[in-house]
C-alpha positions as CSV (number, residue, x, y, z in Angstrom):
1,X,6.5,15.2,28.6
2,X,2.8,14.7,30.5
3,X,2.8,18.4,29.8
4,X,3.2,17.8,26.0
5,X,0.7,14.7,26.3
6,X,-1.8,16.6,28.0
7,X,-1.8,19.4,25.6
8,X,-2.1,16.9,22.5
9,X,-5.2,15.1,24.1
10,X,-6.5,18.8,24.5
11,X,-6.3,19.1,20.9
12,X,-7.5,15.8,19.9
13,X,-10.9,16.5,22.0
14,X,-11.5,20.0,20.8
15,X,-11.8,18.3,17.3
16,X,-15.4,16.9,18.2
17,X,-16.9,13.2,17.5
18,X,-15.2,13.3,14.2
19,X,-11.6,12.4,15.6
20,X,-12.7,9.0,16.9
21,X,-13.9,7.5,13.1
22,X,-10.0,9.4,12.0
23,X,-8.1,7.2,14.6
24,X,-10.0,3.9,13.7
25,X,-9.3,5.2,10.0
26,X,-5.7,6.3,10.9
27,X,-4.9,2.8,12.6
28,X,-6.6,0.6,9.8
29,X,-4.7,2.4,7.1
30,X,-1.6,2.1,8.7
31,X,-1.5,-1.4,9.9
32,X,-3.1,-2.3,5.9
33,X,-0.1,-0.2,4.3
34,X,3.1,-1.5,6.5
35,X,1.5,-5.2,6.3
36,X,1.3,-4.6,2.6
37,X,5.2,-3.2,2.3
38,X,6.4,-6.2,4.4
39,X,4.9,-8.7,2.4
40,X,6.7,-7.1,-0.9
41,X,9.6,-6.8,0.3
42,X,9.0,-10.9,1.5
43,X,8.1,-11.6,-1.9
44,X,10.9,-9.7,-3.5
45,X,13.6,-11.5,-6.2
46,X,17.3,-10.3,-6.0
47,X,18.1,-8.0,-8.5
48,X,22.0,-8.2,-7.8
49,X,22.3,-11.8,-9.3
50,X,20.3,-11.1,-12.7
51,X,23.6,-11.9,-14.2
52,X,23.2,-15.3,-13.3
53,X,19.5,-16.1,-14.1
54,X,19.9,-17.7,-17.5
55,X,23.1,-20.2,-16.1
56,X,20.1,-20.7,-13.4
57,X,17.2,-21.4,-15.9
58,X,19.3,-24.3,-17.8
59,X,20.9,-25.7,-14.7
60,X,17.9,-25.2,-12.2
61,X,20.1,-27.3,-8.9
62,X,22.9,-24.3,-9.4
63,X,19.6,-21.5,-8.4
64,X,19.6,-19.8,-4.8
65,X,16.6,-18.7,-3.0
66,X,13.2,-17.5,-4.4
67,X,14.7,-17.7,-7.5
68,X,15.3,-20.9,-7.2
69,X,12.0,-21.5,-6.0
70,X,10.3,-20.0,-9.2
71,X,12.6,-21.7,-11.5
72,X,11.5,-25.1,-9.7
73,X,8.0,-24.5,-9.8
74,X,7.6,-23.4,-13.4
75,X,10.0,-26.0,-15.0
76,X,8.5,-29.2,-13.0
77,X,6.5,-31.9,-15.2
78,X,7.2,-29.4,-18.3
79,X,4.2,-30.2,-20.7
80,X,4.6,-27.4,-23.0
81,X,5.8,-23.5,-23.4
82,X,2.0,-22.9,-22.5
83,X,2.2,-24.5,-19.9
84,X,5.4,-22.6,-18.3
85,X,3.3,-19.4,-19.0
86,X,0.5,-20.3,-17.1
87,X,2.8,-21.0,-14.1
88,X,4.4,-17.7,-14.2
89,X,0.7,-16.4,-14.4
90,X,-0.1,-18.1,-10.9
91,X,3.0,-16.5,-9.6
92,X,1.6,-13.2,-10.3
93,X,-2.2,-13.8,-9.4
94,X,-0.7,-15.8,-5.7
95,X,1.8,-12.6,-4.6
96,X,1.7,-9.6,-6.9
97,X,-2.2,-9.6,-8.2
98,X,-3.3,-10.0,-4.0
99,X,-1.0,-7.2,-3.3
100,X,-2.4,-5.0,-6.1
101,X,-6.1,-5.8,-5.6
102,X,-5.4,-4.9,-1.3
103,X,-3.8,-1.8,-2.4
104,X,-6.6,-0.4,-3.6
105,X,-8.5,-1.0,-0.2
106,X,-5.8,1.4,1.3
107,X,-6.1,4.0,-1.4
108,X,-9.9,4.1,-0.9
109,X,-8.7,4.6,3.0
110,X,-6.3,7.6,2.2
111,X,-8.8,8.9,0.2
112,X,-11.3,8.9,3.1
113,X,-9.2,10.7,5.7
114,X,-9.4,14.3,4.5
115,X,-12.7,13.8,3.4
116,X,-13.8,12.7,7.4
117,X,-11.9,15.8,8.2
118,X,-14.1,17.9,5.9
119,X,-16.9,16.7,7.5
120,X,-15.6,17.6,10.7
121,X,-14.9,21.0,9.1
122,X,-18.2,21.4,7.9
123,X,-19.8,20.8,11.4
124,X,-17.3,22.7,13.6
125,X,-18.5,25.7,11.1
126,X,-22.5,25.0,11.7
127,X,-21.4,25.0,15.3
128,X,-19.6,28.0,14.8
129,X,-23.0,30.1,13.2
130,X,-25.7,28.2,15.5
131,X,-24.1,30.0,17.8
132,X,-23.5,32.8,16.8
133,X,-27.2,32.6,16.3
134,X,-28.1,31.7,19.6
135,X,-25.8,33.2,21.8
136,X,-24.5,36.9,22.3
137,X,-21.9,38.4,24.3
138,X,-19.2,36.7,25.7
139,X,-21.2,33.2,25.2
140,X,-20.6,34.0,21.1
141,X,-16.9,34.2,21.4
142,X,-16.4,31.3,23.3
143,X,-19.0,29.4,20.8
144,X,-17.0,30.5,18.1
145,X,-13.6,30.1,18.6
146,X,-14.7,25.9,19.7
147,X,-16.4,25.8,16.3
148,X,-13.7,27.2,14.6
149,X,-11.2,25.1,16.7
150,X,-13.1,22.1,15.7
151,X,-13.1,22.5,12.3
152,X,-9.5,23.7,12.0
153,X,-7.9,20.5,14.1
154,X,-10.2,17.8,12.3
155,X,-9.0,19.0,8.8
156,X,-5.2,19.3,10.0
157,X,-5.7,15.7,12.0
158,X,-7.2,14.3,8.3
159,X,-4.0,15.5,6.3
160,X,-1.8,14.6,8.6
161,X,-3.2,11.1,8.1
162,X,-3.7,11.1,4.5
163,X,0.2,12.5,3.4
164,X,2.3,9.7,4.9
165,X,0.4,7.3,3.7
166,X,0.1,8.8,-0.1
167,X,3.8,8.2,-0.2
168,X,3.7,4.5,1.5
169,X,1.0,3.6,-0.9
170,X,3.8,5.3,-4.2
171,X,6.5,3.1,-2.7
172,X,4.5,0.1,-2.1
173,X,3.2,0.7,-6.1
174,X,6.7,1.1,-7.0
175,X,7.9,-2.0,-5.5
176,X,5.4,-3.8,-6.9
177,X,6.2,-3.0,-10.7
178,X,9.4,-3.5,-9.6
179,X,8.6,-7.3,-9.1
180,X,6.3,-7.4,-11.7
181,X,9.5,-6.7,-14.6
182,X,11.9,-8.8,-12.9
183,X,9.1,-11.8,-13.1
184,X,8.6,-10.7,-16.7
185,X,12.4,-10.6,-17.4
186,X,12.5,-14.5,-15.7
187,X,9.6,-15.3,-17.9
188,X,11.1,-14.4,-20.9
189,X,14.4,-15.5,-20.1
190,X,13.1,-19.1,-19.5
191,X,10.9,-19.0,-22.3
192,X,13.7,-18.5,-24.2
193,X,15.9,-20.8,-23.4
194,X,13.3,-23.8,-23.6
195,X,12.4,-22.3,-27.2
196,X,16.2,-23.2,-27.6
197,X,16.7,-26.5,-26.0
198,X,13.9,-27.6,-28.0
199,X,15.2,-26.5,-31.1
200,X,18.5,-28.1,-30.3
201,X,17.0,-31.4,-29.4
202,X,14.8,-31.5,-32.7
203,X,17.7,-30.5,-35.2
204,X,20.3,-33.6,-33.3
């Protein structure tokens, strides 16, 4: 294990200044993305019990959980149908539009990875022919092959940080539509049914 350890941190220096803005990058990313997927999957509505939304929207006391919670918020002092919308639209802007808009500060950090690990690319390779220029015999070699080691592990090190993370960012994005049609669907559904209940109360 120390052996392993040891042989890591080996590789981790050989890849030059470069590796210390990729771990900073690497740990902001990370601790952006997994506080972003916790918080959707705090915010997210049951789909199991979609059977029982519109008994739920009439009889708002019968409601469980965050459902419950919506269908409170958005049907309390009822003014109008207007009104109902705009509550759903704070809804969105309070969890789902926050989540969205911090998203793409994560993206912008995936983005960044292998680009810091091209740069470290780029400058293990001038290493690589300034000394080739400047050095000869056995000096060259060893000149080269840390250039070329440099550029080889910073590139590898800004992948390896940048593909995880692609596919936390597509689930995270995927939860959130997720959300976003099931608020729709509760929208509608109450929208509906006060379109109805006002109808019935103006006919009797």
């Amino acid at each position: 294990m120390e052996v392993s350890l040891q042989k890591i941190f080996e590789i981790w220096l050989s890849g030059g200044w470069v590796m210390i803005p990729l771990f900073l990058l690497s740990f902001l990313l990370y601790t952006q993305a997994f506080r972003l997927a916790l918080s959707i999957m705090h915010i997210k509505l049951p789909s199991d019990e979609e059977f029982a939304w519109r008994e739920w929207v009439q009889k708002p006391e019968k409601a469980k959980g965050k459902i419950k919670e919506i269908i409170c918020y958005t049907q309390k002092n009822i003014r109008s149908i207007e009104y109902v919308r705009k509550r759903f639209d704070e809804i969105r802007i309070t969890q789902l539009a926050i989540i969205e808009q911090q998203l793409k500060f994560v993206k912008c950090l995936v983005a960044a990875a292998p680009l810091l690990g091209l740069l470290g690319t780029v400058l293990g390779m001038l290493q690589t022919f300034f000394g080739i220029a400047t050095s000869g015999g056995v000096e060259t070699a060893a000149v080269v092959a840390s250039g070329i080691s440099e550029a080889l592990v910073t590139t590898e090190t800004g992948l390896t940080i940048a593909l995880p993370a692609l596919f936390m960012v597509m689930f995270i994005q995927r939860q959130t539509h997720q959300e976003e049609a099931k608020l729709a669907r509760l929208e509608s559904l109450t929208l509906t049914c006060l379109n109805l209940g006002a109808k019935n109360s103006t006919s009797t």
